[in-house]
C-alpha positions as CSV (number, residue, x, y, z in Angstrom):
1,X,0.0,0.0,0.0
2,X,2.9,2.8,0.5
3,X,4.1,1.9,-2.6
4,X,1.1,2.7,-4.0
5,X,0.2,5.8,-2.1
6,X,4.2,7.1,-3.7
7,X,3.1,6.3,-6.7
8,X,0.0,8.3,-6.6
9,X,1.7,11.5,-4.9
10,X,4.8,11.5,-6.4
11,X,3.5,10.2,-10.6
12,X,0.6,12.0,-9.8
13,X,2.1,15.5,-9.4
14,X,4.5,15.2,-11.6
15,X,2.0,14.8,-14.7
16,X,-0.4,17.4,-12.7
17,X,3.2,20.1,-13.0
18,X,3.5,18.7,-16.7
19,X,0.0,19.3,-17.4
20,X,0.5,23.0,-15.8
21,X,3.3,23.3,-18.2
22,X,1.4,22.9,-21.4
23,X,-1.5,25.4,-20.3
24,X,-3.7,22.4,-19.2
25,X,-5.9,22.1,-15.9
26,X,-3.8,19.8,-13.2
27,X,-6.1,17.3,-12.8
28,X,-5.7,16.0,-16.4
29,X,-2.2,15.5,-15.6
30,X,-3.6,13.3,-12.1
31,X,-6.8,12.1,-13.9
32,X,-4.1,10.5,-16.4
33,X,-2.0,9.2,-13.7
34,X,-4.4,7.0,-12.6
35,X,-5.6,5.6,-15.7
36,X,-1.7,4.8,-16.5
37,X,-1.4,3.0,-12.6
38,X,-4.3,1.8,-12.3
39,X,-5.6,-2.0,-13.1
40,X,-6.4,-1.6,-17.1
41,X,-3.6,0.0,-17.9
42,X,-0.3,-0.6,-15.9
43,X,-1.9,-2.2,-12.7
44,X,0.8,-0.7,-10.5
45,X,-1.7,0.1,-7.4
46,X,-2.3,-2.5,-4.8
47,X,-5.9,-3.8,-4.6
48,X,-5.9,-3.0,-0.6
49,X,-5.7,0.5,-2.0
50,X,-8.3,0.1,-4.4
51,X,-10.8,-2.0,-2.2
52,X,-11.1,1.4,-0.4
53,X,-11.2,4.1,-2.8
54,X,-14.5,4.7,-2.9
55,X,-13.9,5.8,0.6
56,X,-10.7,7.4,0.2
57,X,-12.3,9.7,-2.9
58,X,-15.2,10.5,0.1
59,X,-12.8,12.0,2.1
60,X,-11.5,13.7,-0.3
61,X,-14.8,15.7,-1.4
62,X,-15.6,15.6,2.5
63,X,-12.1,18.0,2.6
64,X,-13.4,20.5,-0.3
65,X,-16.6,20.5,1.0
66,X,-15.5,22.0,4.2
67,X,-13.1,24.0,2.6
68,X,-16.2,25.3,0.4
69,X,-18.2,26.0,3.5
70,X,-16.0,27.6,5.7
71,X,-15.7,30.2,2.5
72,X,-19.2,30.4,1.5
73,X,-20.9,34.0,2.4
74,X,-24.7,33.2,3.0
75,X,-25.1,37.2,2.5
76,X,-23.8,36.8,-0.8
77,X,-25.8,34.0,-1.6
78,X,-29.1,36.0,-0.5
79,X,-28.7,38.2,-3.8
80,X,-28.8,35.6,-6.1
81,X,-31.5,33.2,-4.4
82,X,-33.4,32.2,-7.3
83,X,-31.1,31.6,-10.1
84,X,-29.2,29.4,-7.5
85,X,-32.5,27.7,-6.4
86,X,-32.9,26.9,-10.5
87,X,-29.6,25.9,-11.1
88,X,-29.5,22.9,-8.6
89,X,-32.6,20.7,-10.8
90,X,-33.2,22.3,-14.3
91,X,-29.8,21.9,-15.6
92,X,-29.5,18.4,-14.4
93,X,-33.3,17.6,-15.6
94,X,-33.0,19.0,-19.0
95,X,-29.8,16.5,-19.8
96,X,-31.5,13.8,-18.4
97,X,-34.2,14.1,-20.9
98,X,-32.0,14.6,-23.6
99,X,-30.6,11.2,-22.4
100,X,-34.5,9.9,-22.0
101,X,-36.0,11.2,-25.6
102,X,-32.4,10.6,-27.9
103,X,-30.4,7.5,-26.3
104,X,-33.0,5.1,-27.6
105,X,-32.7,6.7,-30.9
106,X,-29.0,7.0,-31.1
107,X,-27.8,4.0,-28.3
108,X,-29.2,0.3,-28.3
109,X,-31.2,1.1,-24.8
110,X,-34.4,1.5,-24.0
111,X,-36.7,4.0,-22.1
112,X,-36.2,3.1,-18.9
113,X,-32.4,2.1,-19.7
114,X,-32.1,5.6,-20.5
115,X,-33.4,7.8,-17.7
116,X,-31.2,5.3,-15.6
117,X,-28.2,6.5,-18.2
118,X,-29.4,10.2,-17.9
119,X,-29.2,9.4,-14.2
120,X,-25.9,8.7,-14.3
121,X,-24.5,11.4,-16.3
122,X,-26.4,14.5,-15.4
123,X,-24.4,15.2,-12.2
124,X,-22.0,17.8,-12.4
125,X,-18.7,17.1,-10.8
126,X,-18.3,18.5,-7.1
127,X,-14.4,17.6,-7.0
128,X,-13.9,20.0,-9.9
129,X,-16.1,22.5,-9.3
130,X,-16.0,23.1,-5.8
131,X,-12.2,23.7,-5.7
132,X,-12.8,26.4,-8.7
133,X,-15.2,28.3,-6.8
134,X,-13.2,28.5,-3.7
135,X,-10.4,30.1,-5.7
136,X,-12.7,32.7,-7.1
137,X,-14.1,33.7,-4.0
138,X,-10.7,34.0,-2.6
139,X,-9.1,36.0,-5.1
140,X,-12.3,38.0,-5.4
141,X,-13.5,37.0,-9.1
142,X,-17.5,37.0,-9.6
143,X,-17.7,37.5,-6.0
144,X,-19.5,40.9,-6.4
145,X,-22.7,39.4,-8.1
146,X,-22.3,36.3,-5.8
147,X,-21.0,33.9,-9.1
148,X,-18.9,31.3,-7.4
149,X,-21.6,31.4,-4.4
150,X,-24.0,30.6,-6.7
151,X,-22.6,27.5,-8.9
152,X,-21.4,26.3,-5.5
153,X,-24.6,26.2,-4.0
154,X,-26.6,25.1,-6.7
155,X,-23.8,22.5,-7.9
156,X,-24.1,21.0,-4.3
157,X,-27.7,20.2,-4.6
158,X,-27.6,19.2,-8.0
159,X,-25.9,15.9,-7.2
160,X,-28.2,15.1,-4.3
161,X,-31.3,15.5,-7.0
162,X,-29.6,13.5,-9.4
163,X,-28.3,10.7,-7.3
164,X,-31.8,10.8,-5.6
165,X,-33.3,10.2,-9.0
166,X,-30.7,7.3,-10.2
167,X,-32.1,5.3,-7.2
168,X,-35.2,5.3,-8.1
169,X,-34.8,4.9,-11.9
170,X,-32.6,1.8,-10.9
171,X,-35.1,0.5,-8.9
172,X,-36.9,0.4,-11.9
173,X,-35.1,-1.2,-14.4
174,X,-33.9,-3.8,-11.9
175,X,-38.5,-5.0,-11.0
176,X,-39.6,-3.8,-14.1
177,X,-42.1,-1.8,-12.3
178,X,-42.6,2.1,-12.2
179,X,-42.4,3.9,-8.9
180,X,-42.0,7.7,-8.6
181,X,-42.9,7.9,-4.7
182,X,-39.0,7.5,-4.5
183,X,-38.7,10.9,-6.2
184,X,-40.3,12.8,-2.7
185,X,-36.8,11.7,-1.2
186,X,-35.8,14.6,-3.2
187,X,-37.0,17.6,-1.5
188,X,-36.7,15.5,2.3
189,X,-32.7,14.4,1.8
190,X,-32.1,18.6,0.7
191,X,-34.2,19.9,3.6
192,X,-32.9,17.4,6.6
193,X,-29.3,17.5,4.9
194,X,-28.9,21.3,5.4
195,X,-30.6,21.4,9.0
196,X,-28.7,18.5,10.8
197,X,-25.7,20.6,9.1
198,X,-26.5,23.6,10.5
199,X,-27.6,22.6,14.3
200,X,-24.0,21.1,13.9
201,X,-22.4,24.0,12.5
202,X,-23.8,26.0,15.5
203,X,-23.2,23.6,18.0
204,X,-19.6,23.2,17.3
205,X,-19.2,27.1,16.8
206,X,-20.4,27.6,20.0
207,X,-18.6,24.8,21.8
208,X,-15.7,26.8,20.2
209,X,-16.1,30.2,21.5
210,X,-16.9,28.9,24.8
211,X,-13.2,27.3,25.0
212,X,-12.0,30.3,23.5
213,X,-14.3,32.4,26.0
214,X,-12.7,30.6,29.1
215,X,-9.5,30.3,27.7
216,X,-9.1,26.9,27.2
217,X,-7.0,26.8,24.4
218,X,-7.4,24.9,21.3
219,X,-5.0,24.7,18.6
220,X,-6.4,24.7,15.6
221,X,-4.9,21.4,14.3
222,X,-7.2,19.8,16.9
223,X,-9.9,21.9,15.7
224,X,-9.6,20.2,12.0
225,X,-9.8,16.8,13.9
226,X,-12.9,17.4,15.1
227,X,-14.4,19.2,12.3
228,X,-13.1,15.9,9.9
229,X,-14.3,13.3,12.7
230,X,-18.2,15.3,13.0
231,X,-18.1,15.4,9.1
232,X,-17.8,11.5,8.7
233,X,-20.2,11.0,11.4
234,X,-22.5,13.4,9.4
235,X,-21.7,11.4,6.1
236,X,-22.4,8.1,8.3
237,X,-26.3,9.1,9.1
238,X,-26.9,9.1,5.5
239,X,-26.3,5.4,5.3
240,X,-27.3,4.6,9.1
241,X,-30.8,5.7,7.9
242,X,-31.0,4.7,4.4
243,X,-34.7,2.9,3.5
244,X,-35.8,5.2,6.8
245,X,-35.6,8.9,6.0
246,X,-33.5,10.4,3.0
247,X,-31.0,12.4,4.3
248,X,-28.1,14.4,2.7
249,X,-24.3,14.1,3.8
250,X,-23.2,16.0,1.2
251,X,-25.0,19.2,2.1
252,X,-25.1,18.3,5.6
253,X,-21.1,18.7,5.7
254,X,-21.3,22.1,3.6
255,X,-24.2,23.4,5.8
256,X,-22.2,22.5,8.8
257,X,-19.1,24.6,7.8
258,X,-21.4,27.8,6.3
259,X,-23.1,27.6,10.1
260,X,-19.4,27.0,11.8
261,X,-18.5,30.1,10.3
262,X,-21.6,32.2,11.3
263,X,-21.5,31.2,15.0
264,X,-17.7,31.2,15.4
265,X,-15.1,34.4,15.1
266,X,-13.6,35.3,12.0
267,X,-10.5,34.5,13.2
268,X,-11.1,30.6,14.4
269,X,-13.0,30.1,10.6
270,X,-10.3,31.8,8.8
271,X,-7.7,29.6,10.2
272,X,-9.5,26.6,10.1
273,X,-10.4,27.6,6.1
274,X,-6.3,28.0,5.7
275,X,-6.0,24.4,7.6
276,X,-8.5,22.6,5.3
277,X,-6.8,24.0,2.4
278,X,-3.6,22.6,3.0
279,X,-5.6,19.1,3.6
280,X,-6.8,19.8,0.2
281,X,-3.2,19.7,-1.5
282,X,-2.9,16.3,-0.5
283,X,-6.7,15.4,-1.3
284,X,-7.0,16.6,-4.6
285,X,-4.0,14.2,-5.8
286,X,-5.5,11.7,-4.1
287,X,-9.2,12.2,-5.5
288,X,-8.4,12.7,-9.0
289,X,-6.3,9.9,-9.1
290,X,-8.1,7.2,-7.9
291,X,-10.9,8.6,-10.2
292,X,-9.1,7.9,-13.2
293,X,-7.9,4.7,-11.7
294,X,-11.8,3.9,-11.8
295,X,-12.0,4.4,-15.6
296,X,-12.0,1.4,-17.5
297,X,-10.4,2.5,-21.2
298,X,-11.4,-1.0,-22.4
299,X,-15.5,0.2,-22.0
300,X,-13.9,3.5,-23.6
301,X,-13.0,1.8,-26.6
302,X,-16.0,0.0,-27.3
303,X,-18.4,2.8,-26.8
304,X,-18.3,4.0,-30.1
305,X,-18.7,7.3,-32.1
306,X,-22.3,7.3,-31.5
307,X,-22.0,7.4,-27.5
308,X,-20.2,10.7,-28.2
309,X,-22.7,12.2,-30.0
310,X,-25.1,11.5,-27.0
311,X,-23.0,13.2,-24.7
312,X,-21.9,16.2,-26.8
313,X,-25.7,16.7,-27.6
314,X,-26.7,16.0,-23.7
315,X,-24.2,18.7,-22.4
316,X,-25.7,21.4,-25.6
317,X,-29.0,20.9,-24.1
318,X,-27.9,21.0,-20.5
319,X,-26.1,24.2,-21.3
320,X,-29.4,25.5,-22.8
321,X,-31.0,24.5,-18.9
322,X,-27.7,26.6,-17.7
323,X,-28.5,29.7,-19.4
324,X,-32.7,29.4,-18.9
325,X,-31.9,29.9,-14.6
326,X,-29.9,32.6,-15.1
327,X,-32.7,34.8,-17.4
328,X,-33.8,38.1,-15.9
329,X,-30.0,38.8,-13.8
330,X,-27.9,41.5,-13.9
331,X,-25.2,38.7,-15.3
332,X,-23.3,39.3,-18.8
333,X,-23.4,37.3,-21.4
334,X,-20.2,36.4,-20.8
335,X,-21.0,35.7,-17.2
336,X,-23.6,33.5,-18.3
337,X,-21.3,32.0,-20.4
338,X,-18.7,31.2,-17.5
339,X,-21.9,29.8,-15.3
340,X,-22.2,26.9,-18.5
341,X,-18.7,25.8,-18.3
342,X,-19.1,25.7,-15.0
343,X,-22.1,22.9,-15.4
344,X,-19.5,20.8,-17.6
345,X,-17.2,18.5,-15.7
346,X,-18.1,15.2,-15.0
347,X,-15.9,12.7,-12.6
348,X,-16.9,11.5,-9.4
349,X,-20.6,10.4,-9.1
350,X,-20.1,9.0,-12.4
351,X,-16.6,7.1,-11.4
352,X,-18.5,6.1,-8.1
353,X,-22.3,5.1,-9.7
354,X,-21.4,4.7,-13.3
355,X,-20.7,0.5,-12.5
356,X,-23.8,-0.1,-10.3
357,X,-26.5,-1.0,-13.5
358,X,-23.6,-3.5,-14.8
359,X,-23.2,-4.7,-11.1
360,X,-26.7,-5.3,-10.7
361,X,-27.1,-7.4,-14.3
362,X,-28.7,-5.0,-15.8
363,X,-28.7,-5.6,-19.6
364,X,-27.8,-1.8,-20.2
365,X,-25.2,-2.0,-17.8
366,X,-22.0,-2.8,-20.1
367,X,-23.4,0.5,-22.5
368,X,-24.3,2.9,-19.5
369,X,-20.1,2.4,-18.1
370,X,-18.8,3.1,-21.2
371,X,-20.7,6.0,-21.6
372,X,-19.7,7.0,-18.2
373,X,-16.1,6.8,-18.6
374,X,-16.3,8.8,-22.2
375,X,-18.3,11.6,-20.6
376,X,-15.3,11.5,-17.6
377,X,-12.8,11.6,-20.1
378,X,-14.3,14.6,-22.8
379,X,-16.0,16.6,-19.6
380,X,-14.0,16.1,-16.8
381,X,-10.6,18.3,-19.2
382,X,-12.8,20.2,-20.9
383,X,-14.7,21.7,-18.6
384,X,-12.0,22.0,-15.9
385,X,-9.7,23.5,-19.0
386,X,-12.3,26.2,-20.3
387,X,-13.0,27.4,-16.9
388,X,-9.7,27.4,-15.8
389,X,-9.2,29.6,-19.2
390,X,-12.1,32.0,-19.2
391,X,-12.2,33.4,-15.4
392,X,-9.7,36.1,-15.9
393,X,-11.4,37.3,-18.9
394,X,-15.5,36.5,-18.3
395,X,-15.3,37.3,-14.6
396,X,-15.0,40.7,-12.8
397,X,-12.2,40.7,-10.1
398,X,-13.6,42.9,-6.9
399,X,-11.1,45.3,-5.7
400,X,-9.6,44.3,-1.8
């Protein structure tokens, strides 16, 4: 396994500097790295290291997700309520019915086999996003019409809709029979996701300031413990309750930092927000490689032309959803146009979901992975590379 985990740092940022060299975002260079290492290329990773990456790839968003947090300005947010409010379904909903009305045309699936596909790849990807729009807000880019604060929020909720929605359309395909009472998970997994964050968020803010009150010192390295160890416990009640209540980890973590760093002093959140970004140099490598370890080129291969058609037509129509939330702002067009790349990249819930249909027999399943790993492989760069490309020019930098 330490073999293994030098490997991944040391090949991995390597390529990542490389990529950086030729103008290209950094996680090609560590998306890359794991293809090469891992098991369909090179098979230079140990499987104990495998066995456990979903986990390890968890952690990793767990990281950015407090990072993201701990920077999120709920004041900011408050300006652009509705666009954000619109961006976390209709984007996601107008792909996946791209994918329902044109796979079965286009793909040897059916209707069902389809929405299940649409499932699958109408995410966005948090793990490149959400590091993106921490940057901005730190460097003060978009931050004066709340941008970043706005694809972060609605970003965040996107994935719970969509994964809510792959559960149920798997369901289906698996019995045959159609069911849409899963689909009122939706609105429940959002709503008790972002208050068990929040009576979190206060609770440990104000455990906080009373140490800090009473001047019992703690440092702030012990602080990142505990955040981490409440965070997995949070991610935990999502499966200790699954088939109970729906809950949200995801946005329970994020809602736990935002209310962290209402009910605790500037000071303590901006120090912890400088800890958790350190964490993140390490995550990243870690996340984006075992991501690409996940992708199977040999599913790549057999996809076929038609498969990218799909996607590039998917991603025009979900672009079309993009630019629909954000009618009647005061955004530019170029603005707009930043908010679209934005809603590109692909990676993580399809590296972690895009093998459960062939997992579960599913006749569709073999067609729906190699799909997957394409849309990983075109959105993932793409997406990461445009955005990377067009802040400094589409966004407005707000003076210190």
């Amino acid at each position: 396994m330490l073999t293994s985990l030098a490997l991944i740092f040391l090949v991995g940022l390597s390529l990542a500097a490389v990529a950086s060299r030729l103008r290209l975002p950094r996680i090609v260079g560590m998306l890359f790295t794991g293809i090469l290492l891992g098991p369909f290329v090179l098979d230079l990773l140990d499987p104990s290291i495998l066995s456990i990456s979903g986990d390890l790839r968890k952690i990793a968003l767990i990281i950015i997700l407090i990072k993201a947090g701990l920077s999120l300005d709920l004041a900011d947010l408050k300006q652009v309520g509705r666009p954000a409010v619109l961006l976390s379904f209709v984007p996601a909903s107008f792909e996946l019915a791209a994918y329902t009305l044109f796979a079965p045309l286009l793909l040897p699936v059916t209707g069902v086999e389809a929405a299940l596909m649409g499932a699958v790849l109408a995410a966005v990807s948090p793990a490149v996003v959400v590091p993106r729009m921490v940057h901005l807000i730190e460097t003060g880019y978009g931050t004066k019409k709340s941008i970043p604060q706005m694809i972060l929020a609605g970003a965040s909720c996107d994935d719970i809709f969509v994964i809510v929605l792959f559960t149920s359309f798997l369901g289906m395909a698996v019995s045959g029979n159609t069911d849409f009472m899963g689909l009122i998970d939706i609105p429940v997994s959002i709503v008790l996701g972002i208050l068990l964050g929040i009576i979190t968020g206060c609770a440990l803010g104000l455990f906080f300031e009373s140490a800090y009150m009473k001047k019992r010192h703690i440092r702030n390295s012990m602080k990142v413990i505990v955040v981490l160890g409440i965070a997995f416990l949070l991610m935990s009640v999502e499966t200790w309750l699954s088939g109970i209540v729906a809950v949200s980890g995801l946005l329970a973590v994020m809602s736990m930092a935002c209310a962290l760093r209402i009910y605790s002093t500037g000071f303590v959140s901006k120090r912890l927000s400088d800890k958790f970004g350190k964490l993140w140099l390490a995550a990243e490598v870690i996340l984006f490689v075992l991501v690409g370890a996940a992708v199977d080129i040999r599913y790549t291969l057999s996809a076929g032309f038609m498969a990218v058609i799909m996607i590039l037509l998917a991603l025009v129509i979900r672009s079309l959803g993009v630019w629909l939330c954000l009618l009647g702002t005061k955004l530019t067009n170029r603005e707009k146009l930043y908010c679209v790349f934005a809603y590109l990249p692909k990676a993580t819930v399809q590296a972690a979901i895009g093998s459960v249909p062939l997992a579960a027999g599913l006749p569709c399943g073999k067609i729906i992975l190699s799909v997957a790993v394409l849309a990983i492989l075109i959105t993932a760069t793409t997406g990461a590379f445009l955005m990377d490309l067009s802040y400094p020019r589409f966004l407005s930098k707000e003076s210190a």
